[in-house]
N, C-alpha and C positions, 0 to 999 in steps of 0.2 A: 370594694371600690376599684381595687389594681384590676381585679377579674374583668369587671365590667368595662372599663378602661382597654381591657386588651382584645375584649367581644368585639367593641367598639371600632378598632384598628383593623380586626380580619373584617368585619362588615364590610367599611368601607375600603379594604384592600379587594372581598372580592365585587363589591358593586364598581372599582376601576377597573379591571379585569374584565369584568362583564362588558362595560362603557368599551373598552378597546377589542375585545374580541368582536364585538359587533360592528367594529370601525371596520375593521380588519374583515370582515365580513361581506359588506357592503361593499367597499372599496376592490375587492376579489370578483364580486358578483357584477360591477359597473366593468372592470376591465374583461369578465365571461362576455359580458354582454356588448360590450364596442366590439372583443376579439371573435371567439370562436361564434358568438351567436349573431353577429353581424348578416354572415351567409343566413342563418334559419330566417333571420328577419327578412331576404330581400326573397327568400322561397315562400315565406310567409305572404308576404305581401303583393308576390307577383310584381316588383317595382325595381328596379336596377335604378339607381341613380346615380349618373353623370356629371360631373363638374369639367367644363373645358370654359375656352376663349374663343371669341368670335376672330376668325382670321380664314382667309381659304386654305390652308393645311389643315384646321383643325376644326371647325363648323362653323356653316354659315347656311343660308336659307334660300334655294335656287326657285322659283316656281312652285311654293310654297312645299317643295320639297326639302329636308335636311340634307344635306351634303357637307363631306370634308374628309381626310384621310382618316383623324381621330374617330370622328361619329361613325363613319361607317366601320370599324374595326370595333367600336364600343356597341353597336349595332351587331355583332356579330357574337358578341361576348353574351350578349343580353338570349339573343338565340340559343346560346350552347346553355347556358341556365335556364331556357325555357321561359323567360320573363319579360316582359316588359321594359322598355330602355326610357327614362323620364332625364332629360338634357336642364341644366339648370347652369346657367353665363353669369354669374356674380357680379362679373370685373379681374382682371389679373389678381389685383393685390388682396383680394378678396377673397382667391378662391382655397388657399393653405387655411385659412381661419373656417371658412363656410366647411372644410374638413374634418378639422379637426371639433369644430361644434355639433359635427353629427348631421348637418344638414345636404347634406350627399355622401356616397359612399366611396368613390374614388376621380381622384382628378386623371384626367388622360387630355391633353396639353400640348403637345410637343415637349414633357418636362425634359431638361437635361437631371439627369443624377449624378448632386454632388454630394460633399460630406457636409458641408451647411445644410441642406435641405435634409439630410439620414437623418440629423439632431431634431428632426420635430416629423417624419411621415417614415415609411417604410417605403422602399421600392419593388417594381416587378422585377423581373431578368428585364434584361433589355432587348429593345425588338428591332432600333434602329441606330447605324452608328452616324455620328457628322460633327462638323467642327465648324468654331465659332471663325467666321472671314469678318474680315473690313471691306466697308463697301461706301465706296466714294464716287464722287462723275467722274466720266469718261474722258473730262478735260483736265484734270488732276490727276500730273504725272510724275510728281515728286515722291512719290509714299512705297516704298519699296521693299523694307525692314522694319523690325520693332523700333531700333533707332529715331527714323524717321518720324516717328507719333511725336517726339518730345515738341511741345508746344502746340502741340493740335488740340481742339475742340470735339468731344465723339459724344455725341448723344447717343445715350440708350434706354429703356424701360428699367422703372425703379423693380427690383426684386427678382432680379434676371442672374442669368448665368455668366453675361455678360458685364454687369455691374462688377461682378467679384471679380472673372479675371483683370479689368482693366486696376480695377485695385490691388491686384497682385501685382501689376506691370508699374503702377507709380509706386509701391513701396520696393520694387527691385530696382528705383531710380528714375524712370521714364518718369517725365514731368508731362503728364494729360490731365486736361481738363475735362471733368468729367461733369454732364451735363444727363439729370436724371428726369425723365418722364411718366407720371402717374397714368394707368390703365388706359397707353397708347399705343397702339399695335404694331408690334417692329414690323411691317407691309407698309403701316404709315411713313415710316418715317423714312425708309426706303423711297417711296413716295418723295418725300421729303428732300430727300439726295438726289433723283432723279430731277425734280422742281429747280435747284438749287438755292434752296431755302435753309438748307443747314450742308457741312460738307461731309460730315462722315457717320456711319453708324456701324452698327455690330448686328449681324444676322449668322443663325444657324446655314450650313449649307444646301439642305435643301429647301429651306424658307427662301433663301438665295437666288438659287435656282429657277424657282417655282416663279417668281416676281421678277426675274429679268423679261421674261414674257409681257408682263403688264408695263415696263419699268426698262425702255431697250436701250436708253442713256446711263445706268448706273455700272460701275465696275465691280467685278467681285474678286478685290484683292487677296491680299495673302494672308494664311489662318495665324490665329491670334493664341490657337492652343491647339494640343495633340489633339487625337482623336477622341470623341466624348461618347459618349452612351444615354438614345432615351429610355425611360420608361413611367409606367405607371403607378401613382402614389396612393398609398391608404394611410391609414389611423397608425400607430400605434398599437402592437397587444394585439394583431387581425389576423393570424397565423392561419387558421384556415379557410381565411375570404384571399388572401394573396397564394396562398397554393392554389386555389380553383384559376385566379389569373392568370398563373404562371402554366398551370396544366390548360388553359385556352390558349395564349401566346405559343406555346411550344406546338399544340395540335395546329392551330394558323401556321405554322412558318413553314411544318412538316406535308400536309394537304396541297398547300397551293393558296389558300384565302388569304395569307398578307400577300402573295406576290401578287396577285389578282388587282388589290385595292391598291397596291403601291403604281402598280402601274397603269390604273384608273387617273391618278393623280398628280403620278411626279414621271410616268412613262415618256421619254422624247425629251425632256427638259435640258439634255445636254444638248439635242439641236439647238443652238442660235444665230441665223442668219441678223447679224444688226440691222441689213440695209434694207432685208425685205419687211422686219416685224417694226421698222420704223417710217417706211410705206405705209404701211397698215395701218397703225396707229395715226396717221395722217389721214388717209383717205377714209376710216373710220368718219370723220368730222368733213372732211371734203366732198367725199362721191357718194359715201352711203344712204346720204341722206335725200338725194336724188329719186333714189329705189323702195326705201326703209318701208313707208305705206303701202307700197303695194308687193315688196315681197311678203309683210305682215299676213297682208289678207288673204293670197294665194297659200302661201304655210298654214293657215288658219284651215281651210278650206280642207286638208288632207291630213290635219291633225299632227304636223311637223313645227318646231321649233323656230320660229323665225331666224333666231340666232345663228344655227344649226346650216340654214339656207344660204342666210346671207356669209357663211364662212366658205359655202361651197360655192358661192359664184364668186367671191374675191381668188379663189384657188382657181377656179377656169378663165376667168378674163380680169380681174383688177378692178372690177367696179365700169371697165369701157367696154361698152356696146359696140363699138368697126372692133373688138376683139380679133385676130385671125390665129388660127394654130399652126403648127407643121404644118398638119396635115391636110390643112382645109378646112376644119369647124369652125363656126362664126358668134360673135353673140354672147349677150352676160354671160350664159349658159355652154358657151360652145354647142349648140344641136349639130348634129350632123342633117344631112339631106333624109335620110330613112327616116330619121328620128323626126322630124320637120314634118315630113309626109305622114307619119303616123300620129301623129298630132294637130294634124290639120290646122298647121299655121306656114303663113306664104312669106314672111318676112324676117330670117334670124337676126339682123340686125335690129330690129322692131327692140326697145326697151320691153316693153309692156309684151310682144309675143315671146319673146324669148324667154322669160320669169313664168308667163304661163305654163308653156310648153316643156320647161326644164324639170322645174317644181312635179308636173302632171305625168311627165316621163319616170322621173324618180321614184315616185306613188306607183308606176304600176310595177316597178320593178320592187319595191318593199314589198305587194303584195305575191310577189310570186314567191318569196321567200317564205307561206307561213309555213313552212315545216318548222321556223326559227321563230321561239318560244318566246323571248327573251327580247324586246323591243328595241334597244340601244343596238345588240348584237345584229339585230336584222336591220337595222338602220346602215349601220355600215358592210355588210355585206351587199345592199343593194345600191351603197356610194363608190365601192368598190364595181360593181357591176355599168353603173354611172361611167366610170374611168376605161374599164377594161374589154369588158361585154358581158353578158349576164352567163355564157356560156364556158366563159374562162372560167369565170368562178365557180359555177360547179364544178369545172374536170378539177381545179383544185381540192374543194373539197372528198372529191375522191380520193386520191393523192395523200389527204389526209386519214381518209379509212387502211388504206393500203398499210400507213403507217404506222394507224393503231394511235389516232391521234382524235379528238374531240371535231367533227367538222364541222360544229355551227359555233365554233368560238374563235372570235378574230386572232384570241392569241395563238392558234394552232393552222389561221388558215394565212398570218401574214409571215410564216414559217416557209409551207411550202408554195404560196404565191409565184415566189421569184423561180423554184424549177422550172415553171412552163417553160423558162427561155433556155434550157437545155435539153437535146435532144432525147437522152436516156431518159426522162420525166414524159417529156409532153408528146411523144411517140404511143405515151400509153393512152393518150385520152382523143375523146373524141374531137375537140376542137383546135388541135395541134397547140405550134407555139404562139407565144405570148408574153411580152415584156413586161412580166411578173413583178417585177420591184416598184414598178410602177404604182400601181394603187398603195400599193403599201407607203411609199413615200405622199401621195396624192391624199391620206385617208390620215394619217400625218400630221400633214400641214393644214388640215382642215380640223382636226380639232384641238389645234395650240390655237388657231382664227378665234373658235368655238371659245375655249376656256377663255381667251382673252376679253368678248364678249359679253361672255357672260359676268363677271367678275366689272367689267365698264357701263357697259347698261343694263341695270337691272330688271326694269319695267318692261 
């Protein structure tokens, strides 16, 4: 009986054994499988997925295009694995859980990386630095120091970067009230400040930045923290899906593809004229609507951007038609007399001639550009030519080979633009000098018009 009794004991000591080693098994094989087999699955499947937020830093939907700093960088990533990029917008508070449930493969976000957020995802290296500002109107002028917040009101996004510090700032004493909002876009609430419908909020500095454009009443006060760090978040246990990120980030930073998309996005944003971009923003709703139908149809017509148009006639006349320049141009357009003449219209000040004539002058100077591959890129080389004469622009581009620099790409021709107007430079070319800075400032301010546009009417 004792025998049997003690058969009985290893039996079921080793059927528990059995029970845990297979726990232990499983449990090995589910963390293989989020970790290291993460990547074979997204090479498997040919399918990258994307977890971000709808905001214009980080994607939104232009022209039934995807657009935004994040998308196009996770667009990029998707390239270097050879795969397929599938975008999946949960909701803010949504998208750490739709993570870690396995229902996308990494969040790329604008996330800031804290040690709250280390305790449940892994982070990339970081790819961008910025710090959290306070951003109040421009008619509140009390708010100067940390001091200053005790008894203010500061809305922000629940599950932000910015909830936590402000909770570090009332437990080091500061008396703020803190006012939290579910899956509302700090752009909104920016908005919001700008309206005066709340007075203060919290934004990163280049979310900041990016929205005083939209937003030319908001102030962007004093940072609330040192400097931060973002990056991109995975699972848990994903050790060789976040090396392949980190070995993409590191090749982007080193090539030139983040400078490229940063300055697709956030390039210029420290211009801010308040008085011109809140013209704008006025005559937007005042003058443009005057023109709106019939620059439509004519950008229609040549396969241009209506947006795009209408940012380059508010950049030559303001929306007025008796426009005059220096030098003598007339008209929404500014046409010169040549230009006038070769477009067989008698009337620059004519609303309706001068849209035609400008629009169709523009088009023929795009198309003399196809040696330029690359649509956007020959857009503005032939807005520059618009400004300068089509003939500056190539001795530029030359100028640019000379250099051993790319010449059909703006970032290398608004470089040597500005030599023409030195003699050592534009002695070399055939069309002499040429007040070089000009387009470049001219090409500018046409597309912060542009971005603003786009982001205010969609349709």
């Amino acid at each position: 009986m004792k025998k049997i009794i003690i058969n009985n004991i290893i039996g079921i000591s080793i059927l528990i054994s059995c029970i845990l080693l297979l726990i232990v098994c499983v449990h090995v094989r589910k963390l293989s499988y989020t970790g290291s087999h993460t990547l074979m699955k997204i090479q498997k499947t040919g399918r990258l997925r994307l977890i971000t937020d709808n905001s214009a830093n980080t994607y939104y939907i232009y022209h039934d295009t995807p657009r935004g700093f994040e998308y196009d960088m996770a667009k990029k990533f998707a390239e270097f694995l050879h795969v397929r990029l599938v975008v999946k917008v949960p909701g803010w508070s949504e998208m750490f859980p739709f993570l870690t449930e396995n229902k996308g493969d990494f969040i790329a976000a604008g996330l800031t990386i804290t040690d709250k957020r280390k305790q449940i995802v892994d982070f990339s290296r970081p790819y961008m630095d910025i710090q959290q500002r306070l951003i109040h109107h421009k008619l509140i002028f009390d708010i100067k120091n940390l001091q200053d917040l005790n008894g203010k009101t500061i809305h922000v996004r629940r599950g932000t970067s910015y909830e936590t510090r402000l909770e570090e700032l009332v437990k080091s004493g500061i008396k703020i009230n803190i006012v939290l909002h579910d899956n509302i876009a700090t752009e909104e609430l920016i908005r919001m400040v700008n309206d005066r419908e709340i007075k203060y909020t919290v934004a990163d500095s280049n979310i900041a930045l990016l929205n005083r454009r939209y937003y030319p009443d908001i102030r962007i006060g004093f940072p609330l923290e040192e400097d931060e760090s973002l990056g991109w978040a995975v699972r848990k246990n994903n050790p060789a899906f976040l090396k392949k990120i980190n070995e993409f980030l590191e090749m982007a930073e080193k090539t030139g593809i983040q400078g490229k998309i940063y300055e697709k996005y956030y390039g210029s944003v420290e211009i801010f004229d308040y008085f011109d971009l809140k013209k704008f923003h006025e005559r937007i709703d005042t003058r443009l609507p005057k023109y709106k139908d019939l620059i439509i149809k004519e950008s229609k017509k040549y396969g241009f951007d209506w947006r795009m148009i209408a940012s380059v006639i508010y950049q030559e006349s303001h929306y007025d038609p008796d426009a005059i320049s220096r030098t003598g141009v007339r008209g929404l357009m500014q046409v010169t007399l040549d230009t006038a003449r070769e477009m067989e219209i008698k009337n620059r000040r004519n609303p309706v001639q001068s849209i035609k004539a400008g629009i169709k002058y523009l088009d023929v100077l795009y198309n003399r550009f196809d040696d330029i591959k690359d649509k956007h890129q020959r857009l503005l080389f032939a807005l520059a030519s618009y400004n300068i004469g089509y003939g500056h622009v190539r001795d530029a581009q030359q100028l640019a080979v000379k250099r051993g620099m790319n010449k059909n790409s703006w970032a290398s021709l608004k470089k040597v633009l500005p030599l023409l107007s030195r003699r050592k430079f534009y002695k070399q070319t055939e069309n002499g000098y040429a007040r070089g800075w000009e387009p470049v400032r001219y090409i500018q301010r046409i597309l912060i018009y542009y971005d603003i546009l786009k982001q205010k009417i969609r349709s």
